[in-house]
C-alpha positions in Angstrom: 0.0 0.0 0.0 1.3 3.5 -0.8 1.8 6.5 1.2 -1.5 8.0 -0.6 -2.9 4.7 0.1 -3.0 5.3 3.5 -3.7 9.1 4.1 -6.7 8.5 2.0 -7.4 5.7 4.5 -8.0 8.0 7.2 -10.0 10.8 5.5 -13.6 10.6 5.6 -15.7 8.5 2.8 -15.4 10.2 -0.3 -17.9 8.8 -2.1 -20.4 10.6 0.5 -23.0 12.1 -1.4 -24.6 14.3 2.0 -21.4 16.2 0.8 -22.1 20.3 0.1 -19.9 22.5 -1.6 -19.0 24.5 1.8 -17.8 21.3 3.2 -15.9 19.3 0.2 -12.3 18.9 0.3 -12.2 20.0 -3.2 -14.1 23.1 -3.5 -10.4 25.3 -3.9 -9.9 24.0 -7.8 -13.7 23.3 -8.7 -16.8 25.7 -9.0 -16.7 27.5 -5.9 -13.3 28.8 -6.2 -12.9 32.5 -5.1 -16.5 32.6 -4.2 -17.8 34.2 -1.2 -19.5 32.0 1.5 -23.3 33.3 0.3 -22.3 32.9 -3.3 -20.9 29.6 -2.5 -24.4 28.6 -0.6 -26.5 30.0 -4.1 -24.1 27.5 -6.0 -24.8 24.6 -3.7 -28.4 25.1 -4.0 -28.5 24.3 -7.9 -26.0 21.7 -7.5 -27.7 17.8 -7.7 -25.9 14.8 -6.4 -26.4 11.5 -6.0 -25.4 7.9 -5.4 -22.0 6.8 -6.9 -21.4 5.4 -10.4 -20.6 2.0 -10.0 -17.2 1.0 -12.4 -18.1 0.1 -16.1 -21.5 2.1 -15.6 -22.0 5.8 -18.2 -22.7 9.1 -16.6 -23.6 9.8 -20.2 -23.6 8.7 -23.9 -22.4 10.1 -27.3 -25.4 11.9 -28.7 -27.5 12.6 -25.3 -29.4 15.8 -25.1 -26.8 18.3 -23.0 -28.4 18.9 -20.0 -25.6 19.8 -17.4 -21.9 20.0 -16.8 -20.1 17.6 -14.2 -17.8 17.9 -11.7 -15.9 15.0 -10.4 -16.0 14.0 -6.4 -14.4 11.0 -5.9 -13.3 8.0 -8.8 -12.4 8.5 -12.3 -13.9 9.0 -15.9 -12.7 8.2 -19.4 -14.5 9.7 -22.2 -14.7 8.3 -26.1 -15.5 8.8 -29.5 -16.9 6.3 -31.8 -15.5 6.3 -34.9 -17.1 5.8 -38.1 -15.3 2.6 -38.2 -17.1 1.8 -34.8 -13.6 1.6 -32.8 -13.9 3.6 -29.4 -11.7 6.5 -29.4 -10.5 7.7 -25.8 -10.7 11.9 -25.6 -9.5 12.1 -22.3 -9.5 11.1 -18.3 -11.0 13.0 -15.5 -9.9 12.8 -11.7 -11.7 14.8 -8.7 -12.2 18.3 -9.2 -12.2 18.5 -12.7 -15.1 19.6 -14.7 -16.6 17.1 -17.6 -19.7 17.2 -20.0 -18.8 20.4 -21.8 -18.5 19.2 -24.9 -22.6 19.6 -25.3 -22.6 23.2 -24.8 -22.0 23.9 -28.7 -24.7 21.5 -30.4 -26.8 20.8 -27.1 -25.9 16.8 -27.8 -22.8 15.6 -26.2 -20.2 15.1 -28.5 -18.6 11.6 -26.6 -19.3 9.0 -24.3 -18.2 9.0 -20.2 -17.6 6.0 -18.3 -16.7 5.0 -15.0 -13.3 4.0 -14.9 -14.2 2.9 -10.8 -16.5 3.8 -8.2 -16.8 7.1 -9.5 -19.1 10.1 -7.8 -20.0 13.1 -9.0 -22.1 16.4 -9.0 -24.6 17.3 -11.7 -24.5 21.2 -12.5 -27.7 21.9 -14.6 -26.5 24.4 -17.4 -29.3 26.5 -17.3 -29.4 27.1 -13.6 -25.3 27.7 -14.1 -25.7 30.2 -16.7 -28.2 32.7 -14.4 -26.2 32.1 -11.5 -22.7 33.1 -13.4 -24.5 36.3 -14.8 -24.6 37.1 -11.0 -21.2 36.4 -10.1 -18.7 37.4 -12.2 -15.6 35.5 -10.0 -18.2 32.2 -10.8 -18.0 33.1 -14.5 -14.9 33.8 -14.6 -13.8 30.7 -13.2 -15.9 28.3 -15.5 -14.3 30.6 -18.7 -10.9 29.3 -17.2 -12.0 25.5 -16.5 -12.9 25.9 -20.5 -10.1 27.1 -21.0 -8.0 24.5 -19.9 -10.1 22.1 -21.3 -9.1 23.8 -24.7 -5.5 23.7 -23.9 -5.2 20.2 -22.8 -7.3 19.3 -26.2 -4.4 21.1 -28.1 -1.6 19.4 -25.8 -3.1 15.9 -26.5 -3.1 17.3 -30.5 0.5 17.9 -29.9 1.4 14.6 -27.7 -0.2 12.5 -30.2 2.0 14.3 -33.4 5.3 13.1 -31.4 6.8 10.0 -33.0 8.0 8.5 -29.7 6.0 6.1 -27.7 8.4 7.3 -24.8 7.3 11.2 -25.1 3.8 9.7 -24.8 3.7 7.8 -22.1 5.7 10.2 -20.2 3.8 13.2 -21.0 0.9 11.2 -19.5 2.5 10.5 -16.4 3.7 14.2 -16.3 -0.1 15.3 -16.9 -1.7 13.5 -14.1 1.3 14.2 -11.7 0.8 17.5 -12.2 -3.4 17.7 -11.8 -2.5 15.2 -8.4 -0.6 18.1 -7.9 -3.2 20.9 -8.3 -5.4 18.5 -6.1 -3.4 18.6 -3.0 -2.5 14.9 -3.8 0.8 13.5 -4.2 2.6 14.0 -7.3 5.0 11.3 -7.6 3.2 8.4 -5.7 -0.5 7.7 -7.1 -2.3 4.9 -8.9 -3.6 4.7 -12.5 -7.4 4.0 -12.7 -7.1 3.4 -16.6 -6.3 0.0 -18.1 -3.4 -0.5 -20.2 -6.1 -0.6 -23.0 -7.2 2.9 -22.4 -3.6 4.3 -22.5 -3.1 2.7 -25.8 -6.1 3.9 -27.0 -5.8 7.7 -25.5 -2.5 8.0 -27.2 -2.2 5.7 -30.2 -0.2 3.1 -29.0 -0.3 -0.7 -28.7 -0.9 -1.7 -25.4 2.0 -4.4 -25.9 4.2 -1.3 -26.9 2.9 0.8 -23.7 3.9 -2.4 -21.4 7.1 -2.3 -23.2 7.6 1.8 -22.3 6.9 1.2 -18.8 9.2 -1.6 -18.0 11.6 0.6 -19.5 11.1 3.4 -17.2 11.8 0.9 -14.6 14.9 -0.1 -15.8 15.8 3.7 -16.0 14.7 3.7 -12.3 12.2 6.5 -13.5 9.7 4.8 -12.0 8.3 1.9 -9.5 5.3 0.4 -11.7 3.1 -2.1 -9.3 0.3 -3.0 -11.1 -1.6 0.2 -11.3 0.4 2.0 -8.3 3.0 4.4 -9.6 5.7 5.6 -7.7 8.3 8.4 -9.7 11.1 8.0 -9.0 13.0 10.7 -11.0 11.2 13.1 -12.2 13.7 14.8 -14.6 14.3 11.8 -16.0 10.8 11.5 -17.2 10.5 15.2 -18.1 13.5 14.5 -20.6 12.1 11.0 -22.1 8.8 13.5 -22.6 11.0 15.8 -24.1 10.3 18.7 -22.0 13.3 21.0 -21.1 
């Protein structure tokens, strides 16, 4: 068991769904950020959550009338394409405290699938009711402009990531990626566990998963990384920023 392992041991149930916005552990890098306590209260009030997604289960499907936005508590989401061939096409993972379900906004139909990746809960932010409220609170608006924002940029990265010719500079930049959002989630950045199959990864950035296998067990000879099962444990940082290429 890792270090992570056990300081999430001790923290209260976090797939509690009694949870409010005022209380979660994640409110400083989702929705309420910057928000005052009353704002904060008006946010909570238009914000539905229920009973966790079990692993395998959709929060939604590719062409589903676009309803609201999603923000992640607890678990982890992939979402996928279906391509005209009718192969699955993974867009992208999402861990606690990010946002997920934008892609609707444009055509009102959601433009991919979301899946459970585990036990996975979340809260359910109806658009509409988002909209009038962030017409009231600029800092609200403000913040869901940059959560789009990012969601943009990490579109363009993966654009980027997936015109490298190196299976190394992929699977690197993916380990640098979530690192780096553990990071922004007050969660360890070197030691954390991969909810995504081997599969997925392949899939997400065009790889074999034979050839990702291979990648990792490299990394471990480098003494990059500790790879146990799904726990990962970096173990040189630098070393993986240079295999991704990244001065």
């Amino acid at each position: 068991m890792t270090g992570q392992s056990q300081e999430l041991l001790t923290k209260p149930c976090a797939h509690d769904y009694k949870v409010n916005c005022g209380n979660c552990r994640l409110n400083s890098i989702c929705l309420p950020l910057a928000l005052e306590r009353d704002d904060v209260e008006q946010l909570d009030e238009i914000v539905q959550r229920s009973k966790p997604i079990q692993k395998g289960r959709f929060l939604y499907h590719e062409g589903d009338e676009f309803q609201s936005v999603f923000a992640v508590r607890s678990g982890a989401l992939k979402a996928f394409r279906t391509t005209d061939s009718g192969r699955e096409q993974v867009t992208g993972f999402y861990f606690p405290g990010e946002i997920l379900g934008m892609d609707g906004i444009s055509n009102n139909l959601h433009a991919s699938s979301a899946q459970a990746l585990e036990t996975t809960a979340v809260c359910e932010i109806p658009f509409n009711s988002l909209e009038k409220l962030s017409a009231l609170m600029p800092s609200l608006q403000r913040h869901f402009f940059q959560i789009m924002s990012r969601e943009i940029t990490e579109d363009q990265q993966l654009i980027t990531l997936l015109s490298k010719n190196s299976a190394e500079e992929r699977v690197a930049a993916l380990i640098l990626s979530i690192s780096s959002r553990n990071a922004r989630r007050k969660l360890s950045a070197t030691r954390f566990r991969l909810p995504m199959s081997r599969i997925d990864i392949g899939n997400y950035l065009g790889l074999t998963v034979e050839t990702v296998s291979r990648v990792f067990s490299r990394m471990q000879k480098l003494e990059f990384l500790q790879v146990n099962n799904k726990e990962i444990e970096i173990k040189d940082i630098e070393g993986i920023r240079s295999l991704a290429d990244i001065g």
